[in-house]
C-alpha positions as CSV (number, residue, x, y, z in Angstrom):
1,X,-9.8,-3.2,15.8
2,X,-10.7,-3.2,11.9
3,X,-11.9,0.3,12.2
4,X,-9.0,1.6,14.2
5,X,-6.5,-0.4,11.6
6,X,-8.4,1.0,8.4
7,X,-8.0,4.6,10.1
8,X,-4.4,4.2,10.9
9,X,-3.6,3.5,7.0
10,X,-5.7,5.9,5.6
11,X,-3.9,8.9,8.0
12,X,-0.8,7.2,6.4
13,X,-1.6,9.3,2.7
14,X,-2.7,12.2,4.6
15,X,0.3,12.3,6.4
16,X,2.1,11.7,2.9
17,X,0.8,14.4,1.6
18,X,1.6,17.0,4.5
19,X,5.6,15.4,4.1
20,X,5.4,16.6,0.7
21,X,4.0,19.9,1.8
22,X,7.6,20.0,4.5
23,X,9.7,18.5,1.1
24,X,10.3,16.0,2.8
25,X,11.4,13.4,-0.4
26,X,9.8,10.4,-0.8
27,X,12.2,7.8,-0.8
28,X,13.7,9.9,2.6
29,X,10.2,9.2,4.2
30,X,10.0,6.0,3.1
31,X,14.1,5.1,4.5
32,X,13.1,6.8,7.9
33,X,9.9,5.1,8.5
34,X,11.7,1.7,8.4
35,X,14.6,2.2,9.7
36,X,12.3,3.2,12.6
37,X,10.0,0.5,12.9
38,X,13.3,-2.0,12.0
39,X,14.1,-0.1,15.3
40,X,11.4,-0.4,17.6
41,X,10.8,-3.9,16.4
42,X,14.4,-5.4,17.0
43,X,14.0,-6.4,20.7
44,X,11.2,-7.9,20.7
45,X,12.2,-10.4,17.1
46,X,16.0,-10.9,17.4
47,X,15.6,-14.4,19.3
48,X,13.2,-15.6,16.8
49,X,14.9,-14.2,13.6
50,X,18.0,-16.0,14.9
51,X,16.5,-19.3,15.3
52,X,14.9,-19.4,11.6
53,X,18.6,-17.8,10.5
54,X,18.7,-21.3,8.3
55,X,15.0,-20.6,6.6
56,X,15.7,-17.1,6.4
57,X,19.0,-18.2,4.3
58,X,16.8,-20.9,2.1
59,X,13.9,-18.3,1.5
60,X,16.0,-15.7,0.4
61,X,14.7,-14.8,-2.9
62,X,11.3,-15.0,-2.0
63,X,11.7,-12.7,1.1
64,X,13.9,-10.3,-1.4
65,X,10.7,-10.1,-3.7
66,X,8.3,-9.2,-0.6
67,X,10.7,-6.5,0.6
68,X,11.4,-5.3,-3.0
69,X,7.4,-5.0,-3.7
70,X,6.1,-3.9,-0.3
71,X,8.3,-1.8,1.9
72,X,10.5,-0.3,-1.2
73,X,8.1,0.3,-4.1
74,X,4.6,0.5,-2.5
75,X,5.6,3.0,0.4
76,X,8.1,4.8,-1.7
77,X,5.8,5.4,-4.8
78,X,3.1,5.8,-2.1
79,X,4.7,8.8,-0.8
80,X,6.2,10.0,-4.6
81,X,2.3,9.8,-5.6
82,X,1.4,12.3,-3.4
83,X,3.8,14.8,-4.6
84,X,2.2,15.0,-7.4
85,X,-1.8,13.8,-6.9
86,X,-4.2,14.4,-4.4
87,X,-4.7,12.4,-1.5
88,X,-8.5,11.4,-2.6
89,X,-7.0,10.0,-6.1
90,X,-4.4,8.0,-4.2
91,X,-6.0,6.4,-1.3
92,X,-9.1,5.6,-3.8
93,X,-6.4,3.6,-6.6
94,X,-5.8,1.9,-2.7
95,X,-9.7,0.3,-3.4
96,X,-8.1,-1.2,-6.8
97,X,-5.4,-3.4,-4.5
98,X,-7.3,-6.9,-4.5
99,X,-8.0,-6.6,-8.6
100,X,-4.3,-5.8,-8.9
101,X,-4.0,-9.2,-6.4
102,X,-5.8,-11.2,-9.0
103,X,-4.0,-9.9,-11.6
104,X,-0.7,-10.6,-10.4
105,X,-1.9,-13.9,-9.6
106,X,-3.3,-14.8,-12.9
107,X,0.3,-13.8,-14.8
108,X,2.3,-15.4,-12.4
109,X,0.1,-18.8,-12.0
110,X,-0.4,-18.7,-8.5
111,X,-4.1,-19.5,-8.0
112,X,-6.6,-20.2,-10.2
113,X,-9.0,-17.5,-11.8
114,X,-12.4,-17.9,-12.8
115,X,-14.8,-15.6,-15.0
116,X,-16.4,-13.4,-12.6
117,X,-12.7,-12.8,-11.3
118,X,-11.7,-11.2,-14.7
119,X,-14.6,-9.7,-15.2
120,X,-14.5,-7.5,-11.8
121,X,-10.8,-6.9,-13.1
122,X,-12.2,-5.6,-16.1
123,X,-14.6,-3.3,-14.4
124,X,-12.0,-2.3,-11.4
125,X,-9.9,-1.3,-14.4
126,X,-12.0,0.9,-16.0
127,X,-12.8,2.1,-13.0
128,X,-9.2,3.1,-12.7
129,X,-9.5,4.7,-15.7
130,X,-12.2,7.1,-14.9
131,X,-10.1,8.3,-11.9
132,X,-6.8,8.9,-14.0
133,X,-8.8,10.2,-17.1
134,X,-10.7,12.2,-15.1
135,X,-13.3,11.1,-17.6
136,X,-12.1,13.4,-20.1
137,X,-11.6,11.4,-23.4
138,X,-8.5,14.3,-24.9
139,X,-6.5,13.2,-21.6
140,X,-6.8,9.6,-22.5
141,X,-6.3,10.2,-26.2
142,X,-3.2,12.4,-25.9
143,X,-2.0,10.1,-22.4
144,X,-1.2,13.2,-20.1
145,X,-1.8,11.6,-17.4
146,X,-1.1,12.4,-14.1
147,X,2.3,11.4,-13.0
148,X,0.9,10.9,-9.1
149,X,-1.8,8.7,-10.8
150,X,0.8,7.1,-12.7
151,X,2.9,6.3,-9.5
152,X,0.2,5.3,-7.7
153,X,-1.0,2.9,-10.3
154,X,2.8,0.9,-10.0
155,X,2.2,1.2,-6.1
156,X,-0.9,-1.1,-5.9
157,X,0.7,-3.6,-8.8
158,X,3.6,-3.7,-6.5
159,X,1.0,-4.6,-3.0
160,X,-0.6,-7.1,-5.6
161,X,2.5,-8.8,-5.6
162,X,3.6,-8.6,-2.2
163,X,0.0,-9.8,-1.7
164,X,0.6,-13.0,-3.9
165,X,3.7,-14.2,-3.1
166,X,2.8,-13.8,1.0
167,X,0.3,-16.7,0.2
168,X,3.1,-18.5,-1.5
169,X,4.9,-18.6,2.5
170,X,5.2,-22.3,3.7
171,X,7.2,-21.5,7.1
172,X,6.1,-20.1,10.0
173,X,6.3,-17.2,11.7
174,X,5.2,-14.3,13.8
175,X,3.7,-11.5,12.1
176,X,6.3,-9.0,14.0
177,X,9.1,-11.5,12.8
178,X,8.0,-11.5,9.2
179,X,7.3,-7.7,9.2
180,X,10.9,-7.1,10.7
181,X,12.7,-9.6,8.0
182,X,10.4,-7.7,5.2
183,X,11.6,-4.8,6.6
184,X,15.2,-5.4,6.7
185,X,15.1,-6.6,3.4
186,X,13.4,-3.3,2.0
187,X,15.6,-1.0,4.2
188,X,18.9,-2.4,2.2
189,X,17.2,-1.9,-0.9
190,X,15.7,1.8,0.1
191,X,19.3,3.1,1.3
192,X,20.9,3.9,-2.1
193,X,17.7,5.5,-3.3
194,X,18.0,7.8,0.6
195,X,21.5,8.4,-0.1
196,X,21.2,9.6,-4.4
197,X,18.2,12.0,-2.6
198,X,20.8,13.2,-0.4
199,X,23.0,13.4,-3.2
200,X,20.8,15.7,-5.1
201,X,20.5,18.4,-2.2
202,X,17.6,16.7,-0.7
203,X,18.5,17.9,2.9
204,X,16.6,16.6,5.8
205,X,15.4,19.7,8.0
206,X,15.1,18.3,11.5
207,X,12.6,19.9,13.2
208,X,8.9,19.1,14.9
209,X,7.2,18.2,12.0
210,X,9.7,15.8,11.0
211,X,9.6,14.2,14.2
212,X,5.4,13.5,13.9
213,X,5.4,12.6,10.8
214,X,8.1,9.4,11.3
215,X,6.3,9.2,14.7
216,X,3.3,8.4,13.3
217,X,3.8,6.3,10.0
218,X,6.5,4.2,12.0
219,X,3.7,3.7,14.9
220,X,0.5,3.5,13.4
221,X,0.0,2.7,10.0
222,X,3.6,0.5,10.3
223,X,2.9,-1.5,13.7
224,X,-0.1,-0.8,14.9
225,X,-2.1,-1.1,11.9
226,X,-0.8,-4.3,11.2
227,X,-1.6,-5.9,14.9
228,X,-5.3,-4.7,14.6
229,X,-5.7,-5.9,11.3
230,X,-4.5,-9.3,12.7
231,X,-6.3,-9.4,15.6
232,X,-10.0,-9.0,14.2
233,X,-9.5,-11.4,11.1
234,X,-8.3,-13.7,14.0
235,X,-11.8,-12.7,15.8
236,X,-14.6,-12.2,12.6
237,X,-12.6,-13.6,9.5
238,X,-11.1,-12.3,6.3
239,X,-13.6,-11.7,4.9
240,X,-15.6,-10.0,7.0
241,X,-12.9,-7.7,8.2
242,X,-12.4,-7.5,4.4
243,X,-15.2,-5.3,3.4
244,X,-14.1,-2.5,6.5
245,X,-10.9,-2.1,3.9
246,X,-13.5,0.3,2.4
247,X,-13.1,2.6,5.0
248,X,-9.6,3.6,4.0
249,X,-10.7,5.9,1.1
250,X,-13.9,7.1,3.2
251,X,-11.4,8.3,6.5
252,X,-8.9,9.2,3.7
253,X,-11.1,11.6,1.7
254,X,-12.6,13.5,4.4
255,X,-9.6,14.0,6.3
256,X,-8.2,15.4,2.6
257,X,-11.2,17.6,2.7
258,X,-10.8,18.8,5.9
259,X,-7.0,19.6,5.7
260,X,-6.0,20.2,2.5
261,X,-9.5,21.4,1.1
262,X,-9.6,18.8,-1.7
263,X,-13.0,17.6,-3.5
264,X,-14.6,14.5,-4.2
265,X,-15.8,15.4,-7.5
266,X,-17.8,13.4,-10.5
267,X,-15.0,11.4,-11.8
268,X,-14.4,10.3,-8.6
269,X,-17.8,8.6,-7.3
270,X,-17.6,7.1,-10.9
271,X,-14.6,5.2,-10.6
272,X,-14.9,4.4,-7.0
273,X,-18.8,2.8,-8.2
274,X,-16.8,0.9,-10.7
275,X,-14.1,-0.2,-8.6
276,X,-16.5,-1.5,-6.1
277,X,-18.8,-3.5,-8.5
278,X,-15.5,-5.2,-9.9
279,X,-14.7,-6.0,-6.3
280,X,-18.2,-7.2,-5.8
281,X,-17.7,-9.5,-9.4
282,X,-14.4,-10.6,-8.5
283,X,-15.7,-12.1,-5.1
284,X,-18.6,-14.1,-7.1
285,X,-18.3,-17.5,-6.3
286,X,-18.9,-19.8,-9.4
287,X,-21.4,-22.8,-7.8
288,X,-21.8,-25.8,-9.7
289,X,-25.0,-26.8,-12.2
């Protein structure tokens, strides 16, 4: 289940990347996708979304915030990335996600950090660095970055605090509920953004290809990765399942190889070692004298 939810996600930039290819625009995707899955989801949530109607009323601004940082800014500057980076630099900022968690929580005074913590931040960031420098000093010095890099770099921030705030949920509710209330909440806020693309002589061309791609990121990476990921930290734990979230930039990278004939060069394995190490730092626990 963890290896079949880690593969769903990562065919989610891969799939990105081939919707830029059809200029298909991001925020479009992004609308499509959850208008979709708002879709799908609907029968099987309305009697339970009606009943928590009162807590859904009193939560309001902290369900605004994890539609806002999740289903509008992280799959919408997901998909804008990948316009303009390749699908090994995005899915590998994707490793980044728990140091941008800390962060998020350290600024926002949600949980408590400890040394090892900030130092694994420290080293994920440079890590980071390495990626959107492509170690080359004159691109740091002079900041041309990569705008895709750039993008992506807001995308994780944005999971991070989706990530915090979810712990910050004192009601219950099923995880199809709570991904179809997310999702309303980021479909209202991704509809202006659909309709200025549309605006701008964005067309939508209706075809095959259109049809797979909202087939599969409404299905898989939307739904199904969400169930599997659900189901085996039920069955082995977080953190167990935890370290398989690895596997996203592995399946992610050699499917970019093998369809859009990217490399996995230097820079890369540099920052992905130093991502990984921070990650490894970060989940240091501090034992007493």
């Amino acid at each position: 289940m963890v290896v079949c939810a880690t593969l769903f996600w990562a065919g989610n930039f891969n799939i990105g990347k081939f919707a830029s290819i059809e200029n298909i625009s991001p925020f479009t995707l992004a609308f499509l996708r959850w208008l979709l899955v708002w879709i799908i989801l609907m029968p099987f949530t309305y009697k339970e979304i009606y009943s928590l109607k009162k807590i859904i009323f009193k939560n309001f601004k902290f369900l605004f915030i994890l539609g806002l940082s999740s289903v509008f800014l992280y799959s919408a500057l997901t998909y804008k990335a990948l316009n303009h980076t390749q699908v090994i630099n995005a899915s590998l900022f994707n490793t980044a996600a728990p140091a941008a968690i800390i962060l998020v929580c350290l600024l926002l005074k949600i949980e408590k950090t400890n040394i090892f913590q900030l130092s694994g931040l420290l080293i994920s960031t440079l890590g980071i660095l390495a990626i959107i420098t492509k170690l080359d000093l004159n691109i740091f010095l002079s900041l041309d970055f990569n705008r895709g890099d750039l993008f992506m770099i807001i995308a994780i921030i944005s999971w991070g605090v989706y990530s915090a705030f979810l712990k910050k949920r004192n009601f219950e509710i099923s995880l199809l509920g709570l991904v179809q209330i997310i999702c309303t909440f980021g479909l209202f806020l991704l509809a202006p953004a659909f309709f200025i693309e549309l605006n701008q002589g964005n067309s939508i061309n209706i075809n095959f290809n259109l049809f797979y791609i909202l087939l599969y990121v409404a299905i898989f990476p939307s739904i199904g990765s969400y169930y599997c990921w659900a189901g085996a930290v039920s069955i082995i734990g977080a953190n167990r399942a935890g370290i398989f979230l690895s596997l996203i930039p592995l399946f992610s990278s050699i499917f970019a190889i093998i369809l859009y004939d990217e490399k996995f060069l230097f820079f890369h394995l540099i920052g992905t070692i130093l991502i990984i190490l921070g990650l490894i730092l970060s989940n240091k626990k501090i034992t007493n004298a």
